[in-house]
C-alpha positions in Angstrom: 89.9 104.4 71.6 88.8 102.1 74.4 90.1 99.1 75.9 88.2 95.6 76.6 86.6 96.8 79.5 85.0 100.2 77.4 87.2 102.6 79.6 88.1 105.9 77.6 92.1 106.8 79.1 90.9 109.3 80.7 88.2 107.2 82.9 91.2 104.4 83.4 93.6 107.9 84.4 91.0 108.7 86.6 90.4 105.7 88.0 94.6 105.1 88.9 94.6 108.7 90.2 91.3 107.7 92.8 93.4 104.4 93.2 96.7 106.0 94.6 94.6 108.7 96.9 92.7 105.6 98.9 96.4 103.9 99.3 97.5 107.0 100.6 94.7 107.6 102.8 94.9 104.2 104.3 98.7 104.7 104.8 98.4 107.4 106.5 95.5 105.7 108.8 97.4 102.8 109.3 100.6 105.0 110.4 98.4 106.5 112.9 97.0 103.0 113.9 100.7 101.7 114.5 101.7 105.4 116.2 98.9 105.2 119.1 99.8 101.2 119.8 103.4 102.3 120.1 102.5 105.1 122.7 99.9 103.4 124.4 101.8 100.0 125.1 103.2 100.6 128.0 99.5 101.2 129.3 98.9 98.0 127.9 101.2 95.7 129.4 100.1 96.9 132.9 96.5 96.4 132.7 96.5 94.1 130.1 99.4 91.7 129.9 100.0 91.7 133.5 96.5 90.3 134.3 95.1 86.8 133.9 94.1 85.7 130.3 90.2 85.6 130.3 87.4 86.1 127.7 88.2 90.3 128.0 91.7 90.2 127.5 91.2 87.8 124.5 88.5 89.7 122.8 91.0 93.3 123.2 94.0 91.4 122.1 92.1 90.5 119.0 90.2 93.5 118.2 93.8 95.4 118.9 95.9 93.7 117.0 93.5 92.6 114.3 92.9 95.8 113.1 96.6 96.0 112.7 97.0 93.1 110.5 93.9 93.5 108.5 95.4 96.8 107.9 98.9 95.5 106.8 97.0 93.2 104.3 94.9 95.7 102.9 97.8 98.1 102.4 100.4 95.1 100.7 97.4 94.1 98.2 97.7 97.4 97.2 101.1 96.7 95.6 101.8 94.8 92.6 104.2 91.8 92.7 106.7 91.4 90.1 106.9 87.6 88.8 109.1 88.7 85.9 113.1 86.9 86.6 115.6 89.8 85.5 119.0 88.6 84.6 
């Protein structure tokens, strides 16, 4: 038996299984992500925030913290959203 895309369940079991390992793995990257900007902040507000704002300081803030929120997004995509009211 297939479904309408012509998956066997055992290519859509697969499929889920290689589904929840890449959440996983990007949890665990994004964990590590959010770990080193934890420690490293205090660095960062002494050479970074304590300086004046110029193209440098613009282009770390956005490469630092844009990897954070892509991150975030990537990992809340990941999980489904009920639209079902209970009660």
């Amino acid at each position: 038996m297939s479904d309408e895309l012509g998956l066997t369940p055992d290519e859509v079991i697969f499929l889920v299984s290689q589904n929840q390992i890449s959440v996983s793995i990007f949890t665990v990257a994004l964990t590590l992500v959010i770990y080193d900007t934890i420690l490293s902040f205090p660095n960062e507000v002494r050479c970074i925030w304590q300086r004046r704002f110029g193209t440098g300081t613009v282009l770390y803030l956005f490469i630092r913290y844009g990897t954070v929120f892509y991150m975030l997004l990537w990992l809340l995509q990941g999980f489904p959203i009920s639209t079902t009211v209970i009660g």
